[in-house]
Backbone as ProteinMPNN parsed JSONL, in Angstrom:
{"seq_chain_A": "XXXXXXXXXXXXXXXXXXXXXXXXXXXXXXXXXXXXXXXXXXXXXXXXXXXXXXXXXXXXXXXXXXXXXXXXXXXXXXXXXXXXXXXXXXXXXXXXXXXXXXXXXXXXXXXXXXXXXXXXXXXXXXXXXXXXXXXXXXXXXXXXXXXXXXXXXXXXXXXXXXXXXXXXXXXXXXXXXXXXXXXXXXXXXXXXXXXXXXXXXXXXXXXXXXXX", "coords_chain_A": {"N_chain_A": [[33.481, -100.142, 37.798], [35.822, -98.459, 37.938], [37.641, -100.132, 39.393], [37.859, -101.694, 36.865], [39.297, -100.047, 34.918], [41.339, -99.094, 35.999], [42.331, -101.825, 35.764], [43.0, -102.056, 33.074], [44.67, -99.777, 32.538], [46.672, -100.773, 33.543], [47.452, -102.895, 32.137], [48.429, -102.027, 29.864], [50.519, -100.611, 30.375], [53.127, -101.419, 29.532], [54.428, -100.728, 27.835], [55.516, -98.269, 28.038], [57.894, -98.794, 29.852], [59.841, -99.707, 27.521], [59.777, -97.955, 26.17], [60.9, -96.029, 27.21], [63.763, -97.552, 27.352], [64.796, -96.869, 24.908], [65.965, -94.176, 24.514], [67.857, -94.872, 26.412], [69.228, -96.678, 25.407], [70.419, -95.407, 23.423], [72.153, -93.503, 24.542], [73.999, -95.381, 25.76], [75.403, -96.64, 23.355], [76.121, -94.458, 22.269], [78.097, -93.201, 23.989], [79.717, -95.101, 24.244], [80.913, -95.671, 21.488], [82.547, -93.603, 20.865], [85.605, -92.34, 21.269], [86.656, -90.155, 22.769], [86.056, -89.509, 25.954], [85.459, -87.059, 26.643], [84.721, -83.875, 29.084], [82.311, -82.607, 27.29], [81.366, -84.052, 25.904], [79.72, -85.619, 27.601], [78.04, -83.795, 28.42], [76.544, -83.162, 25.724], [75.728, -86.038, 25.649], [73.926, -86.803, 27.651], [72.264, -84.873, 27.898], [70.792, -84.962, 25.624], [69.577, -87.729, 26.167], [68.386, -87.254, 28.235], [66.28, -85.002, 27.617], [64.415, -86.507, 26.002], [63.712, -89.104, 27.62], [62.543, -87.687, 29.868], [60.513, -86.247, 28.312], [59.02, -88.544, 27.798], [58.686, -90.184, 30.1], [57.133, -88.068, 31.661], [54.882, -87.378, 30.242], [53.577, -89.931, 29.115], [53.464, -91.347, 31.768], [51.734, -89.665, 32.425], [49.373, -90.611, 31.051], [48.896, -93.22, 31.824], [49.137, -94.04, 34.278], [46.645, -92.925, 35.384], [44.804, -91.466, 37.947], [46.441, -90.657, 40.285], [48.821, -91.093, 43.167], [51.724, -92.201, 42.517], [51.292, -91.607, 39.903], [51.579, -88.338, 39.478], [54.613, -88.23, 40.953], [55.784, -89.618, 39.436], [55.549, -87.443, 36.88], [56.92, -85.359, 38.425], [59.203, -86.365, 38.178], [59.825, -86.589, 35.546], [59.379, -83.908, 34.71], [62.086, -82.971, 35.753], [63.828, -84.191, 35.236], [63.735, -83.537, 31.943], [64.298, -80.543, 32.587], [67.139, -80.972, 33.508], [68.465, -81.676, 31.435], [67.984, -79.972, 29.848], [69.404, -77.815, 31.132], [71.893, -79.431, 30.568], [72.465, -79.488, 27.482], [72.3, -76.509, 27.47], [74.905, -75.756, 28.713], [77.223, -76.827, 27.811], [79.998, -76.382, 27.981], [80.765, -76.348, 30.577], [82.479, -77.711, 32.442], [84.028, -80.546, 33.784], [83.207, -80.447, 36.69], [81.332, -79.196, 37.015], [79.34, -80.828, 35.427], [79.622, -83.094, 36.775], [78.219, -82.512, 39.453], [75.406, -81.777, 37.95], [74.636, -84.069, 36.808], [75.089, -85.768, 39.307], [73.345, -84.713, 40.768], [70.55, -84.709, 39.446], [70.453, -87.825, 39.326], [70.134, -88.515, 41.748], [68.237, -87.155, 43.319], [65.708, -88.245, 41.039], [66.653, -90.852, 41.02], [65.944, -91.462, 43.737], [63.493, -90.796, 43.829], [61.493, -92.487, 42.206], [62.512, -94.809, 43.604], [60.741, -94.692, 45.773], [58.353, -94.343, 44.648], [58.31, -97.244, 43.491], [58.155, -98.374, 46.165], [56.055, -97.924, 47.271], [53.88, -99.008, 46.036], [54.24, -101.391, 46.088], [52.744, -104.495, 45.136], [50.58, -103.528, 44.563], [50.94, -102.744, 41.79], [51.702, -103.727, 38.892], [54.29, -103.055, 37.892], [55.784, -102.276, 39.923], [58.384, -103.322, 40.769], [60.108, -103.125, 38.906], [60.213, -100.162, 38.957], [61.4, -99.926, 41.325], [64.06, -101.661, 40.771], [65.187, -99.799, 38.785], [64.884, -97.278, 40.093], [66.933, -98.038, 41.731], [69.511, -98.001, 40.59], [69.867, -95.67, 39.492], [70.195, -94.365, 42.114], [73.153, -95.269, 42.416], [74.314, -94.305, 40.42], [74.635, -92.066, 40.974], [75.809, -91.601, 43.395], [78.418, -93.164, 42.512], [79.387, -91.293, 40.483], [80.018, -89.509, 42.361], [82.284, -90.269, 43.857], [84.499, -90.131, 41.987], [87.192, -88.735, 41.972], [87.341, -84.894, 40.815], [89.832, -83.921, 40.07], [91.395, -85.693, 39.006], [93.891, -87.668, 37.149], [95.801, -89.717, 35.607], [98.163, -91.292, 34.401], [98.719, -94.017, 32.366], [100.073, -97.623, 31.149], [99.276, -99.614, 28.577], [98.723, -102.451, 26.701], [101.47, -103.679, 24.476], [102.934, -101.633, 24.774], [101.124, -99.379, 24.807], [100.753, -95.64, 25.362], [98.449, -94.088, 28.079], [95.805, -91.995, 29.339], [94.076, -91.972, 32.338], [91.342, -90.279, 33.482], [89.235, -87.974, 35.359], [86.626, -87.422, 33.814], [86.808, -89.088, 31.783], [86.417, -91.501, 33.108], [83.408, -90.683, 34.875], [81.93, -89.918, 32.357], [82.03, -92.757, 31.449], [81.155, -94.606, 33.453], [78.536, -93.116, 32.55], [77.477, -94.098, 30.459], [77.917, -97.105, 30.976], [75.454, -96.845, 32.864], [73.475, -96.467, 31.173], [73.311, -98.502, 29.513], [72.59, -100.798, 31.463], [70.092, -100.005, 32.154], [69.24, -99.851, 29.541], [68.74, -102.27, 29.215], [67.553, -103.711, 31.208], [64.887, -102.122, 31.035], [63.785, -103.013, 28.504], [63.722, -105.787, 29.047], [61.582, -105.914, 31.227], [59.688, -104.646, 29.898], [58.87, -106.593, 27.795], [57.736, -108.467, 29.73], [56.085, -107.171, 31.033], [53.795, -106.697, 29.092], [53.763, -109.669, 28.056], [52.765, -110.966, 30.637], [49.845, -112.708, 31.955], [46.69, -110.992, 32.382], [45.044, -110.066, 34.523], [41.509, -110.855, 35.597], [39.535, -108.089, 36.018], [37.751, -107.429, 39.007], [33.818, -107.671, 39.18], [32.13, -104.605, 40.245], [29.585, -104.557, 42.691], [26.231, -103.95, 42.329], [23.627, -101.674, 43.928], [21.514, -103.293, 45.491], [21.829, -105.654, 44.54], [22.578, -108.557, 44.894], [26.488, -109.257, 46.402]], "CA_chain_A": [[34.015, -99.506, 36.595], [36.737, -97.856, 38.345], [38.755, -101.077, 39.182], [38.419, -102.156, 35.541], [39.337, -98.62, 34.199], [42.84, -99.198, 36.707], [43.263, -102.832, 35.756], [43.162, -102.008, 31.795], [45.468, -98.935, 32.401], [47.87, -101.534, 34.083], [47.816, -103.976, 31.299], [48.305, -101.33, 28.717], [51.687, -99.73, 30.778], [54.181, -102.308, 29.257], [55.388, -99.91, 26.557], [56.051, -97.621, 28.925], [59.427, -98.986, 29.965], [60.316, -100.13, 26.334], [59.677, -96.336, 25.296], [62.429, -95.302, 28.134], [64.759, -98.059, 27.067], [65.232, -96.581, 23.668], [66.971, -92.872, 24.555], [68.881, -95.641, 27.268], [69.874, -97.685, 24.859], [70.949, -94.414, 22.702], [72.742, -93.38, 25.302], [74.812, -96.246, 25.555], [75.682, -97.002, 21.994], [77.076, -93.41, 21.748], [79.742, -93.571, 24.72], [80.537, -96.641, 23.602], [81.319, -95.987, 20.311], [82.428, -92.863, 20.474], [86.716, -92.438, 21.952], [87.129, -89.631, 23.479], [85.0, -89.172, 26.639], [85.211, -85.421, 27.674], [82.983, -83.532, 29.72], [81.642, -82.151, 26.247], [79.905, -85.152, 25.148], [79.023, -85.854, 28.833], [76.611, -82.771, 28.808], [75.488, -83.434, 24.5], [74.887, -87.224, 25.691], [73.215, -86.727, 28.92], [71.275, -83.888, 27.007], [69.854, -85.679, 24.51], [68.706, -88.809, 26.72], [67.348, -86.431, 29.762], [65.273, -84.602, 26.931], [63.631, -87.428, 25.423], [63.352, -89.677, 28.955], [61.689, -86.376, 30.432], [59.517, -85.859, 27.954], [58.358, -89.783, 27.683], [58.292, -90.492, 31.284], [55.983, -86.996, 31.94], [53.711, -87.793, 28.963], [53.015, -91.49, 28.856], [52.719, -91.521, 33.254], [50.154, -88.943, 32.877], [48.217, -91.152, 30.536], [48.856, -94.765, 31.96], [49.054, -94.19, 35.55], [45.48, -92.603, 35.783], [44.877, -90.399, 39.243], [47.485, -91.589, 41.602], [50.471, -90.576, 43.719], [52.58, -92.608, 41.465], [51.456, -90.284, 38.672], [52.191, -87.192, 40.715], [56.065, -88.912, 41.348], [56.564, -89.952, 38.186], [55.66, -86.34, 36.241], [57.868, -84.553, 38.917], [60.589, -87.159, 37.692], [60.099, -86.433, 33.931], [59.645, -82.623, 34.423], [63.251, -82.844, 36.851], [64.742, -85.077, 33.569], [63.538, -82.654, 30.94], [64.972, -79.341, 32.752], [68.519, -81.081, 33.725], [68.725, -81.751, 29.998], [68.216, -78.846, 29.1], [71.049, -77.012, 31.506], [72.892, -79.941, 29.688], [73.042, -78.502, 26.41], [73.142, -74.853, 27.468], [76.248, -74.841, 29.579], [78.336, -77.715, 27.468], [81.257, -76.362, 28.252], [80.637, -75.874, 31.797], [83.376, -78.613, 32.884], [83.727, -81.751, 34.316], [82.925, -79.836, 38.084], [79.682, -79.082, 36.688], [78.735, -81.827, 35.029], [79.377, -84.424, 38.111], [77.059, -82.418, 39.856], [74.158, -81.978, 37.614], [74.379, -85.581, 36.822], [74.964, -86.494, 40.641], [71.962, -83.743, 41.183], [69.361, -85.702, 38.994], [70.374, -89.101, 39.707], [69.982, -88.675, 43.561], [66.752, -86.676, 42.884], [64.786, -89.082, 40.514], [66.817, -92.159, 41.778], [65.025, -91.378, 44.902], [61.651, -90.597, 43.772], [61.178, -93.695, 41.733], [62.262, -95.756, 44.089], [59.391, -94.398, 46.439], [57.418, -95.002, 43.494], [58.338, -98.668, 43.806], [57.911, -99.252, 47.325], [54.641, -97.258, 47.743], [53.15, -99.299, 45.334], [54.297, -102.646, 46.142], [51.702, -105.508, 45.507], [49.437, -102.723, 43.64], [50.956, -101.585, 40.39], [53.035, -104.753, 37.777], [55.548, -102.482, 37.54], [56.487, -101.63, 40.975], [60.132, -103.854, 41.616], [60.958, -102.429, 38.171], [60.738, -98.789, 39.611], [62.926, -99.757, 42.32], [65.143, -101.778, 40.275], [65.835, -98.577, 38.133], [65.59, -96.316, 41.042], [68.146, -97.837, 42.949], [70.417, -97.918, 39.44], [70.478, -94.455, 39.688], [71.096, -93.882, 42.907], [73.664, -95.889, 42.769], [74.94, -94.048, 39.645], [74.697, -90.912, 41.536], [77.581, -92.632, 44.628], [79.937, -93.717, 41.884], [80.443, -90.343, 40.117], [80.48, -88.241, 43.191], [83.26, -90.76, 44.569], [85.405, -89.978, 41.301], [88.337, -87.084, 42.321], [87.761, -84.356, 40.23], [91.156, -83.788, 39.222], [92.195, -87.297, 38.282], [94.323, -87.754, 36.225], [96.518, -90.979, 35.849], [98.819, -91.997, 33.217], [99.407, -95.867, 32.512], [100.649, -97.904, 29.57], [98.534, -100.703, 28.111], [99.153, -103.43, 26.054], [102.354, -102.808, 23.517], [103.551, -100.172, 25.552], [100.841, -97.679, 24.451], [100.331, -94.798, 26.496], [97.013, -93.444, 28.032], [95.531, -90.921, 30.653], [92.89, -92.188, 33.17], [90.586, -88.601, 33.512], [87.672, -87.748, 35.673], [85.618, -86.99, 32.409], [86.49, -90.675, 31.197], [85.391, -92.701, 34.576], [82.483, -90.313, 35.19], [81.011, -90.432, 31.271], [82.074, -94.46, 31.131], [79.79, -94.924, 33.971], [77.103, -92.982, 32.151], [77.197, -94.854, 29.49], [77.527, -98.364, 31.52], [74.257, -96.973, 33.036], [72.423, -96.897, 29.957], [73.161, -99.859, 28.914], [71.869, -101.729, 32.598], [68.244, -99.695, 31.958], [68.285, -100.463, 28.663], [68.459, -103.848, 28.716], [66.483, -104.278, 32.192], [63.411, -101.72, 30.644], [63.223, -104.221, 27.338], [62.979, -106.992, 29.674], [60.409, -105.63, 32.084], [58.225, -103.991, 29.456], [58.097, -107.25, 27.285], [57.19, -109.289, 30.564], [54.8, -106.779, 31.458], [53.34, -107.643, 28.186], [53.093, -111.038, 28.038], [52.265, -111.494, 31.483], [48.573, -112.463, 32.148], [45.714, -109.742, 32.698], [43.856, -110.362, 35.813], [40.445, -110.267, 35.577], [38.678, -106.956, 36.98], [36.045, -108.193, 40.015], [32.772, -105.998, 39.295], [32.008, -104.182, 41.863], [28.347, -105.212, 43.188], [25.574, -103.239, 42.164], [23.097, -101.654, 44.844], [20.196, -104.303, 45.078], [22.476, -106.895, 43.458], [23.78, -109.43, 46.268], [27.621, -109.605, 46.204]], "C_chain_A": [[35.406, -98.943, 36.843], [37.898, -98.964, 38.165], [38.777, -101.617, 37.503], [39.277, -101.027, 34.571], [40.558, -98.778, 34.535], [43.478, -100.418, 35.86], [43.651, -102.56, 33.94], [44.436, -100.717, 31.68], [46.835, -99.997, 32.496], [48.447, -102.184, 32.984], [48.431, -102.932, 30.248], [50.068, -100.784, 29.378], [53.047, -100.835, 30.553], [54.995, -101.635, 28.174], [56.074, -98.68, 26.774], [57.783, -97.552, 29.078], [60.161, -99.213, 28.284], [60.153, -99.058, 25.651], [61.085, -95.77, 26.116], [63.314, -96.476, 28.0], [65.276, -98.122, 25.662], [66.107, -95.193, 23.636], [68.382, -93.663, 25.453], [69.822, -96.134, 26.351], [71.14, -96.481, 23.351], [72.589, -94.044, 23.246], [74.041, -93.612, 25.002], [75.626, -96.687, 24.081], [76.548, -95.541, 21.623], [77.924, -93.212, 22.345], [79.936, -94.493, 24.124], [81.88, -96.302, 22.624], [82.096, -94.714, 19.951], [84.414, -92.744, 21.76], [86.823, -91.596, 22.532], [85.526, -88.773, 24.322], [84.859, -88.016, 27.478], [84.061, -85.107, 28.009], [81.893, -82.941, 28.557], [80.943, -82.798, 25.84], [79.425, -85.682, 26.338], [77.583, -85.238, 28.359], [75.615, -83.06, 27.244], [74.698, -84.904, 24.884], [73.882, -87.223, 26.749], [72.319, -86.027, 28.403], [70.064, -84.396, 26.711], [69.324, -86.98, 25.361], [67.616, -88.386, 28.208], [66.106, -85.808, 28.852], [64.034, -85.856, 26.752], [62.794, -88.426, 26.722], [62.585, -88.712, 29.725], [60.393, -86.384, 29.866], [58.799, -87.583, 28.305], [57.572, -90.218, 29.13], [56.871, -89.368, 31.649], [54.806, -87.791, 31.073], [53.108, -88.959, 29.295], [53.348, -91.938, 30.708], [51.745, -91.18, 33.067], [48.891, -90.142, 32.314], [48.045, -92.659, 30.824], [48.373, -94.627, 33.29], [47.757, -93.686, 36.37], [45.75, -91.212, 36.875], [45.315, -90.821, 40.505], [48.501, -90.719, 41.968], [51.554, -90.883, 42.995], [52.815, -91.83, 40.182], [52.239, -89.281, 38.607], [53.684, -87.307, 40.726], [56.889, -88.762, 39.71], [56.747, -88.428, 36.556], [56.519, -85.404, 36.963], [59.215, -85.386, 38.132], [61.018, -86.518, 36.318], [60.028, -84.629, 33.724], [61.252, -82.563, 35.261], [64.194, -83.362, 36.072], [64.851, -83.972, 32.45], [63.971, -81.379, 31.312], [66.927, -79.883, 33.01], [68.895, -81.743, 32.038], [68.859, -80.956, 29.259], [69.368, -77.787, 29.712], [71.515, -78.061, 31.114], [73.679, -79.194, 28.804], [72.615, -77.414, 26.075], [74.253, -74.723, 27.907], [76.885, -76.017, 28.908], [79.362, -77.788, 27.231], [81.316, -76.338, 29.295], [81.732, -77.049, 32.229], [82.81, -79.193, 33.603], [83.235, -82.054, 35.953], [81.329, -80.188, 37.814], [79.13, -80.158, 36.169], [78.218, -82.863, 35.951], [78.335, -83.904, 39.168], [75.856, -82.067, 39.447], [73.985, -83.432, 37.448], [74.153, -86.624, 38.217], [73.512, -85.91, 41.001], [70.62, -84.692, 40.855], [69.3, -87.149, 38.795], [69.867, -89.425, 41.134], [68.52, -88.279, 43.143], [65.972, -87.807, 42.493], [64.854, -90.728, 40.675], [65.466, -92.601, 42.905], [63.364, -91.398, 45.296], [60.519, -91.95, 43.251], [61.499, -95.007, 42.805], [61.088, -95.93, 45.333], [58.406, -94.723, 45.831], [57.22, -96.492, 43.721], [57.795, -99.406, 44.988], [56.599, -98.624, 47.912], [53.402, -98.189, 47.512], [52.949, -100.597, 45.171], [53.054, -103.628, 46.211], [49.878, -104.784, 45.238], [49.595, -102.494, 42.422], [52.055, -103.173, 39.833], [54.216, -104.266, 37.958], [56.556, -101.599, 38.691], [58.14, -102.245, 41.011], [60.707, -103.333, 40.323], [61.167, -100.892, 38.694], [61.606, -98.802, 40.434], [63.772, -100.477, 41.818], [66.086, -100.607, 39.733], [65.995, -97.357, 39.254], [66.861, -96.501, 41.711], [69.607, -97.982, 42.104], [70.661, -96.213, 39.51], [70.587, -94.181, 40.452], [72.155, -94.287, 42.683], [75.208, -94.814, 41.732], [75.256, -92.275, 40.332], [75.89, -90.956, 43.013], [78.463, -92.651, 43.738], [80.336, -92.368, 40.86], [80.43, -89.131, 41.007], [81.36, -88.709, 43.921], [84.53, -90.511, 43.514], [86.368, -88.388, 41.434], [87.893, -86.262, 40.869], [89.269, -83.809, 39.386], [92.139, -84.68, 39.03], [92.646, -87.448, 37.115], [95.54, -88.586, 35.965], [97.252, -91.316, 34.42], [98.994, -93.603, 33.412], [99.681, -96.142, 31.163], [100.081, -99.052, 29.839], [99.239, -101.822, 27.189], [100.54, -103.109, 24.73], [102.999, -101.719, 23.888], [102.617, -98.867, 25.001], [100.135, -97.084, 25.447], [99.28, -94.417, 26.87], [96.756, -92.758, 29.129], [94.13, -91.506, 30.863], [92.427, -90.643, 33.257], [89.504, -88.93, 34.298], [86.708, -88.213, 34.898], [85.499, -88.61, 31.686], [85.569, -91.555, 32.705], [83.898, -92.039, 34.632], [81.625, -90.581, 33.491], [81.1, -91.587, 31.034], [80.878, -94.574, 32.099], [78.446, -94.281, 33.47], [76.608, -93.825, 31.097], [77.103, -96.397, 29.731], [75.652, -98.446, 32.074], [73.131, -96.932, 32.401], [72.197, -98.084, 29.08], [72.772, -101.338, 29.679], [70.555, -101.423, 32.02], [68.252, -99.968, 30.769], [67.468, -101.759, 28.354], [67.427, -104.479, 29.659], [64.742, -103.523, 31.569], [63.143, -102.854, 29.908], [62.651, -105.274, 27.834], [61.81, -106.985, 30.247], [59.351, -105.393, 31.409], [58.136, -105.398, 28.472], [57.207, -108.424, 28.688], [56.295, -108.884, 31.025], [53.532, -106.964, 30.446], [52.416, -108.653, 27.792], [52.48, -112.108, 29.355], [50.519, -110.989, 31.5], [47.552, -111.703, 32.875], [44.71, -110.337, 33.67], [42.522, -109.916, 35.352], [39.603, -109.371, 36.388], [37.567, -107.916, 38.002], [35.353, -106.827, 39.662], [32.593, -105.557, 40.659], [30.096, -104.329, 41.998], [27.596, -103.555, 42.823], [24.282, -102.939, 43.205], [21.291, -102.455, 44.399], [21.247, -105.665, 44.771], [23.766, -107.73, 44.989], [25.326, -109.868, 45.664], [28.303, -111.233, 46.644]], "O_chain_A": [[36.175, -98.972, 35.882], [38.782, -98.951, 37.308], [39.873, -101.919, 37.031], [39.827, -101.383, 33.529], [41.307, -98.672, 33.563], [44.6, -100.375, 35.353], [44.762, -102.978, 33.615], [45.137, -100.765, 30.67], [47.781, -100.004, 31.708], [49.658, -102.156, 32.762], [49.298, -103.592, 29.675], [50.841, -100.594, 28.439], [53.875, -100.974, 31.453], [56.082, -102.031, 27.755], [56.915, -98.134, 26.059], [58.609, -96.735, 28.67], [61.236, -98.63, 28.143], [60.376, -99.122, 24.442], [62.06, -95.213, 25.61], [63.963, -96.395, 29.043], [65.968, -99.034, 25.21], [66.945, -95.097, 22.739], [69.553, -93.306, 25.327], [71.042, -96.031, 26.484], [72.148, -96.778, 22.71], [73.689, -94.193, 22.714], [74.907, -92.933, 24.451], [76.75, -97.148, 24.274], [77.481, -95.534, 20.82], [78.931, -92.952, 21.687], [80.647, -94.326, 23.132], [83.092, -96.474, 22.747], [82.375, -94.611, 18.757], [84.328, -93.076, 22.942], [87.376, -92.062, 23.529], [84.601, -88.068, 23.919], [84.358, -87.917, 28.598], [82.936, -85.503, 27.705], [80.712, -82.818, 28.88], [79.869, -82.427, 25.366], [78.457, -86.406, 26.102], [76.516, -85.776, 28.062], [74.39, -83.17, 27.291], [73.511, -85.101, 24.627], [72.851, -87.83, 26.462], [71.246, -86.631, 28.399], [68.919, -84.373, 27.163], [68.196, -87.209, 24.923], [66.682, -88.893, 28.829], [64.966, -86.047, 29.252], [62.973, -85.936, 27.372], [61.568, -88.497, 26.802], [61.747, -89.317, 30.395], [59.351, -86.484, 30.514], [57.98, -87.609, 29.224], [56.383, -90.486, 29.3], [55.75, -89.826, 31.867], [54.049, -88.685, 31.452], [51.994, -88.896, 29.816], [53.474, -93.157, 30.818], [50.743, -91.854, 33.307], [47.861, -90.459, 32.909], [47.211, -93.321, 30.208], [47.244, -95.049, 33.541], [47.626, -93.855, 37.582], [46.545, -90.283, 36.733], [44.7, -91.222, 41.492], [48.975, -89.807, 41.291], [52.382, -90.003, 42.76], [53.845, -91.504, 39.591], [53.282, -89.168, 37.963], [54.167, -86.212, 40.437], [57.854, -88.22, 39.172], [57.578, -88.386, 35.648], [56.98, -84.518, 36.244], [60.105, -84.751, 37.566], [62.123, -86.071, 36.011], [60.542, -84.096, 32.74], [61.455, -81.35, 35.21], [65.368, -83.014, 36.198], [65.953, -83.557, 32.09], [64.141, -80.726, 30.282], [67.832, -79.122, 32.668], [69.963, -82.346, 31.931], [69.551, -80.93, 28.242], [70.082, -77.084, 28.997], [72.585, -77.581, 31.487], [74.749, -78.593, 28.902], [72.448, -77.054, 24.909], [74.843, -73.672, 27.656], [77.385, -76.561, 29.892], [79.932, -78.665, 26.581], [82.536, -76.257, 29.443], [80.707, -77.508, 32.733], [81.71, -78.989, 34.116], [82.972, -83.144, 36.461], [80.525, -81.03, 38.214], [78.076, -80.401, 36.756], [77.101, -83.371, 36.05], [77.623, -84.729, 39.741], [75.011, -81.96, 40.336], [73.055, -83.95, 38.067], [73.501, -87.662, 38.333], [72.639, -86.633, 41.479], [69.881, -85.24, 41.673], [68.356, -87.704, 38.232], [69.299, -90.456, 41.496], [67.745, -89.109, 42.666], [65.483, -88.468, 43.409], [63.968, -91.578, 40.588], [64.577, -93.452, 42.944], [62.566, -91.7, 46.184], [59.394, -92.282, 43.623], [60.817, -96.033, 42.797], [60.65, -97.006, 45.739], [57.521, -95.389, 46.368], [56.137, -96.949, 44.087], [57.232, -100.501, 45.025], [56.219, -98.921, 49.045], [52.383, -98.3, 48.194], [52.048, -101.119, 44.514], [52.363, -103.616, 47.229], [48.731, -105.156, 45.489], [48.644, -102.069, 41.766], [53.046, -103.51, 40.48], [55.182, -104.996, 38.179], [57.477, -100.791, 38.573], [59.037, -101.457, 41.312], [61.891, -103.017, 40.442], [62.32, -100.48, 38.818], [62.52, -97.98, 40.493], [64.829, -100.133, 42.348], [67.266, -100.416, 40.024], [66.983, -96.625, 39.314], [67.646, -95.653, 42.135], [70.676, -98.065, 42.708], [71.796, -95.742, 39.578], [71.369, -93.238, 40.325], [72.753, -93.212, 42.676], [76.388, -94.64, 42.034], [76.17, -91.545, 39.947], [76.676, -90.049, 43.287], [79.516, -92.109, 44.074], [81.49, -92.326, 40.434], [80.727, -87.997, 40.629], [81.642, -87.96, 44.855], [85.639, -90.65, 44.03], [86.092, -87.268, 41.005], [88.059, -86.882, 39.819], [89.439, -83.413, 38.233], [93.356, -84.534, 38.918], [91.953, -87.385, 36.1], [96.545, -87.91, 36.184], [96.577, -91.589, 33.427], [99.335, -94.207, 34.43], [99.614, -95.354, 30.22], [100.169, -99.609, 30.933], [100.469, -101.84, 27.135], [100.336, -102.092, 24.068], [103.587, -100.959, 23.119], [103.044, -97.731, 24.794], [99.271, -97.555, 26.186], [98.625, -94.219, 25.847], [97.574, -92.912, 30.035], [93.242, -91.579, 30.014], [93.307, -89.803, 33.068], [88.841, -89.948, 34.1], [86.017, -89.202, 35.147], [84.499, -89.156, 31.221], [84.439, -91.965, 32.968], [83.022, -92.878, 34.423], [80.732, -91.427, 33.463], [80.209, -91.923, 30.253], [79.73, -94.633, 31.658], [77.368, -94.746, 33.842], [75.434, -94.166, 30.948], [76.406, -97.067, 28.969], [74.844, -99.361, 31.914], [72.021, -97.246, 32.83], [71.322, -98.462, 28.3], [72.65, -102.453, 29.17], [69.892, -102.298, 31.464], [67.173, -100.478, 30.467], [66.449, -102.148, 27.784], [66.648, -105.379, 29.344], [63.684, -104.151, 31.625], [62.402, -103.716, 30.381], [61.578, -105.769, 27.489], [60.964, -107.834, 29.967], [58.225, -105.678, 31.817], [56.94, -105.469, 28.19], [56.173, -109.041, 28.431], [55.467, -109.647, 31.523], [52.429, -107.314, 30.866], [51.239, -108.734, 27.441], [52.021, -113.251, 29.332], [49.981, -109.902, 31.288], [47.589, -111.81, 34.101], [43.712, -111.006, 33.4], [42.344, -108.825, 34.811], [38.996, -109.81, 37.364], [36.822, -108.842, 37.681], [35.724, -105.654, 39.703], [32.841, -106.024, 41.771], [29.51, -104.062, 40.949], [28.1, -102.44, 42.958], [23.705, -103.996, 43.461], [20.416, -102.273, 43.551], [20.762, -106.763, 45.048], [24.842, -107.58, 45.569], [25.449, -110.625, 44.702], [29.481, -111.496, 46.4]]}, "name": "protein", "num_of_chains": 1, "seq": "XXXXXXXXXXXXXXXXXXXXXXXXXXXXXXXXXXXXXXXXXXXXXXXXXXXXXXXXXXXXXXXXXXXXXXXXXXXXXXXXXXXXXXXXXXXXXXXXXXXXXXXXXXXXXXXXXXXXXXXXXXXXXXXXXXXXXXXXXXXXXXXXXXXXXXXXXXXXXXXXXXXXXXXXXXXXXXXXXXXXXXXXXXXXXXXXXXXXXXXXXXXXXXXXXXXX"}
C-alpha cells in the first residue's frame, strides 16, 4: 500500500513545476517589458515572485512529496522564498547593495538545497534532474550578480548616436529577469513531460501467507 500511495503521489507531482513556472514566467514578462530597471522594481519584482514561489513550493511539496527528506528540503526552500520576499517589499528602497545580496543570499541558499534535492533522489523521484536543473540555475544566478561591481556605471552610445548608462541595477535586474524566463520555460516543459510520461505500475507488496 505504501509503494502505491508513493507511486500515485509521483504521478500526480507534474503540476507542481507548471504551478512554479507561472510567478517565473511573471517575473519575466515584467523586466522585460518594463524600461527602467532600478533597484526599486528589483525588490517589487523579486517580491512578488518569492511570495507566490514560497508559498506554492511550501504548500504543494507538503502535499505531493508525502514523508520524505525531499519534503523536509523543499518546505525549508519555500519557507526561505516566502521570508526573502517579504524583506523584498519592506525595505524597497534599500539599494542596489542590498538587493544583490538578498537576491545573491536566496539564490545560493535554495540553489543549493534543491540541488541536494536532485541528487539525493536520483533514480527515485521523476522529478529529480529537474531539481538540479533549476538548482544549479540559481546557483548560477547567485555567481553572476555577485560578480557585477556595485558601482558600475558605464556610459555608451548605441545605434543613431543615442546615449545610455550601463548600471549595476540594470545587469543585476536583467539577469533576474533572464532567470525567469530559463525556469519558466524549463518548469512548463518538465511538468508537461512529467505528465504525459507513463505511470509505472506499483508491485504489491506480498501478503504474509501469500508466496511472492
Amino acid at each position: 500500500m505504501a509503494s502505491r500511495d508513493t507511486t500515485l503521489r509521483e504521478a500526480a507531482y507534474w503540476y507542481v513545476p507548471l504551478s512554479r513556472a507561472i510567478p517565473a514566467a511573471a517575473l519575466a514578462v515584467v523586466i522585460t517589458f518594463t524600461g527602467n530597471h532600478s533597484a526599486e522594481l528589483g525588490f517589487f519584482t523579486f517580491g512578488g515572485f518569492a511570495i507566490l514561489t514560497g508559498a506554492l513550493v511550501a504548500i504543494l511539496s507538503w502535499r505531493t512529496l508525502g514523508r520524505s527528506v525531499e519534503r523536509n528540503v523543499f518546505t525549508t526552500i519555500g519557507a526561505i522564498t516566502l521570508a526573502s520576499g517579504l524583506v523584498a517589499l519592506i525595505w524597497p528602497g534599500a539599494g542596489i547593495g542590498f538587493f544583490v545580496f538578498l537576491l545573491a543570499f536566496w539564490a545560493a541558499f535554495t540553489g543549493f538545497l534543491e540541488l541536494y534535492a536532485g541528487f539525493r533522489s536520483r533514480g527515485r523521484h521523476p522529478a529529480s534532474k529537474d531539481w538540479m536543473f533549476v538548482g544549479g540555475v540559481t546557483v548560477l544566478l547567485a555567481a553572476a550578480v555577485l560578480i557585477v561591481p556595485p558601482d558600475l556605471r558605464q556610459e555608451f552610445s548605441g545605434d543613431n548616436g543615442v546615449q545610455g548608462i550601463l548600471s549595476s541595477s540594470i545587469v543585476v535586474v536583467g539577469a533576474l529577469g533572464a532567470y525567469g524566463a530559463i525556469i519558466a520555460v524549463y518548469l512548463v516543459i518538465a511538468g508537461l513531460s512529467l505528465k504525459w510520461a507513463p505511470t509505472p505500475t506499483p508491485t504489491p507488496t506480498p501478503q504474509d501467507g501469500t508466496p511472492s
